[in-house]
C-alpha positions as CSV (number, residue, x, y, z in Angstrom):
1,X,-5.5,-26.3,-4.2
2,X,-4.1,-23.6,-2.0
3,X,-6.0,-20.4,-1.8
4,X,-4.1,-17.2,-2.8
5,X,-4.6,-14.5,-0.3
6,X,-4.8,-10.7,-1.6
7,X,-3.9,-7.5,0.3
8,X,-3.1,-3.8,-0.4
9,X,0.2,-3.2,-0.3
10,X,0.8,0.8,0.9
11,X,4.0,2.1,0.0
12,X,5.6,1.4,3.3
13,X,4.7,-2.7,3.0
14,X,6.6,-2.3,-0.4
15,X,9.8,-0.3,0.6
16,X,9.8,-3.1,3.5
17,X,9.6,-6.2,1.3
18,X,12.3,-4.4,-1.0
19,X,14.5,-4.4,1.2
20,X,14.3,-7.7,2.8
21,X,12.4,-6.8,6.3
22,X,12.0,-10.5,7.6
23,X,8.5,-9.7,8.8
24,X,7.5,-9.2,5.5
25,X,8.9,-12.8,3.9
26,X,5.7,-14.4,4.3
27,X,4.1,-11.5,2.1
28,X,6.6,-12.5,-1.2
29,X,5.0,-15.6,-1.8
30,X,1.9,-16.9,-3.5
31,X,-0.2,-13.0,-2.2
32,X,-2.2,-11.4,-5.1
33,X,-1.1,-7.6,-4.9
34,X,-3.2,-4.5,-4.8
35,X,-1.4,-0.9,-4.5
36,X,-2.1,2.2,-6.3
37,X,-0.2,4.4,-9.4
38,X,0.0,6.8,-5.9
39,X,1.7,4.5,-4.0
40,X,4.0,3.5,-6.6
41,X,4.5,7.4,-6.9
42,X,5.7,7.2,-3.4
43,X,8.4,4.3,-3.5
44,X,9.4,5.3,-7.0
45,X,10.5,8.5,-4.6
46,X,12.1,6.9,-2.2
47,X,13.7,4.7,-4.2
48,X,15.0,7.5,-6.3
49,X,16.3,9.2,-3.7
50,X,18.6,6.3,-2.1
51,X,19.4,4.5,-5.4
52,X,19.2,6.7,-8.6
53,X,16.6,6.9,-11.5
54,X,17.8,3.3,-13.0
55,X,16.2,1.3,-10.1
56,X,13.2,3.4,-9.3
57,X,12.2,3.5,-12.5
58,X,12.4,-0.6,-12.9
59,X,10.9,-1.0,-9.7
60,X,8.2,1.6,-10.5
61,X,7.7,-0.7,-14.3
62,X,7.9,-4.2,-12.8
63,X,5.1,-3.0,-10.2
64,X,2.5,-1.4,-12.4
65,X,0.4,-4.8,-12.7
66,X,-0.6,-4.5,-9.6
67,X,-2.4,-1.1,-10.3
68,X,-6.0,-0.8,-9.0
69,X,-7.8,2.4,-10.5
70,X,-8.9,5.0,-8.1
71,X,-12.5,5.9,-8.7
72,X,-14.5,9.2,-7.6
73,X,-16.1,7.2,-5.1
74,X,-13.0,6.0,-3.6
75,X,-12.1,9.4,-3.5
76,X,-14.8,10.7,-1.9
77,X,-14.7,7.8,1.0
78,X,-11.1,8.4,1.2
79,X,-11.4,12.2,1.8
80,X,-14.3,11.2,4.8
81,X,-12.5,8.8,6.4
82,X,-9.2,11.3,6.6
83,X,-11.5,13.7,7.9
84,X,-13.2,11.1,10.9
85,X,-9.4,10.7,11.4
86,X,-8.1,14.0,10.7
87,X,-6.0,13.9,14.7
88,X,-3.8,11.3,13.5
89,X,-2.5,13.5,10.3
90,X,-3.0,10.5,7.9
91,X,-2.3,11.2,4.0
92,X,-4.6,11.0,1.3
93,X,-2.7,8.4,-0.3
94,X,-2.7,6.3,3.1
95,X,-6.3,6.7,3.0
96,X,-7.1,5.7,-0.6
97,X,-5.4,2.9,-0.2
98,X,-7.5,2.0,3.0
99,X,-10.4,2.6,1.5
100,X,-9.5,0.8,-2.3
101,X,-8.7,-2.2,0.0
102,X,-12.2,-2.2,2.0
103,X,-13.9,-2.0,-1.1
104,X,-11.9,-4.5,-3.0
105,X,-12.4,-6.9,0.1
106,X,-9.0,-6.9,1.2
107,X,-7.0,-6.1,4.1
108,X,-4.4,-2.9,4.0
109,X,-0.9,-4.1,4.6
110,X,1.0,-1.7,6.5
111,X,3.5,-1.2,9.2
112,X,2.5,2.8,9.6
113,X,1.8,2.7,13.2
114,X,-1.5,5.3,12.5
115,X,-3.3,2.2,11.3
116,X,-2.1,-0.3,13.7
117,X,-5.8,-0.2,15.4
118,X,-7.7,0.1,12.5
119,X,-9.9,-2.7,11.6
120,X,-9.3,-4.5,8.2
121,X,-5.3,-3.7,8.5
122,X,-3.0,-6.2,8.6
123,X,-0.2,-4.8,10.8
124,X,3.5,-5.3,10.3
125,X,6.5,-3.4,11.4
C-alpha cells in the first residue's frame, strides 16, 4: 500500500498545475490537498481575469474540498511570522498558508521564490 503524501497548495502551486507547468505533474497524482477559502479567493481572481466567471467559478467549486479552516491561532502565528519576515513583503495569505501547513504537518508547495529558503517548503518553479 502506497502512502499518499499531503501538501498545501498556495495559490501559485494551483495556477501552475492548471495550466499544465510540467514541474508540477508529479503533484496531480495520488497528493492529498490542503489550501485555504483565501487562496481559492486568489486563483478564482486570476482565473477570472484571463478566462471569464464560467471557469473561475467551476474551478473555485471543484476545489472547495480541499478547504482547511483558518483558526485565530493560525492567525495570530501567521501575522508573527510576516512580521519576523516583514523585508521580504510576504502576504498574509502566503503566510497563513505557511503556517496552516506547519501545523497540519505538511509541507507548503510553492514556486514564490520568497519561500524558496524556508524550511518546510517544497520548492517548485
Amino acid at each position: 500500500m502506497e502512502i499518499i503524501k499531503s501538501y498545501f497548495f498556495d495559490t501559485y502551486a494551483l495556477y501552475e498545475i492548471i495550466h499544465g507547468n510540467k514541474n508540477y505533474e508529479k503533484y496531480e497524482k495520488e497528493i492529498s490537498i490542503l489550501t485555504t477559502k483565501l487562496n481559492l479567493m486568489e486563483l478564482h481572481y486570476l482565473l477570472l481575469r484571463l478566462y471569464g466567471e464560467e471557469r473561475a467559478n467551476l474551478t473555485y467549486d471543484r476545489l472547495l474540498i480541499y478547504i482547511k479552516e483558518i483558526s485565530d491561532e493560525i492567525i495570530k502565528e501567521a501575522n508573527k511570522f510576516r512580521l519576523l519576515f516583514k523585508r521580504r513583503k510576504l502576504s498574509y495569505i502566503d503566510c497563513v498558508g505557511y503556517i496552516l501547513a506547519k501545523y497540519n504537518g505538511v509541507k507548503f508547495l510553492t514556486g514564490d521564490k520568497q519561500f524558496e529558503d524556508l524550511e518546510n517548503v517544497e520548492f517548485v518553479k
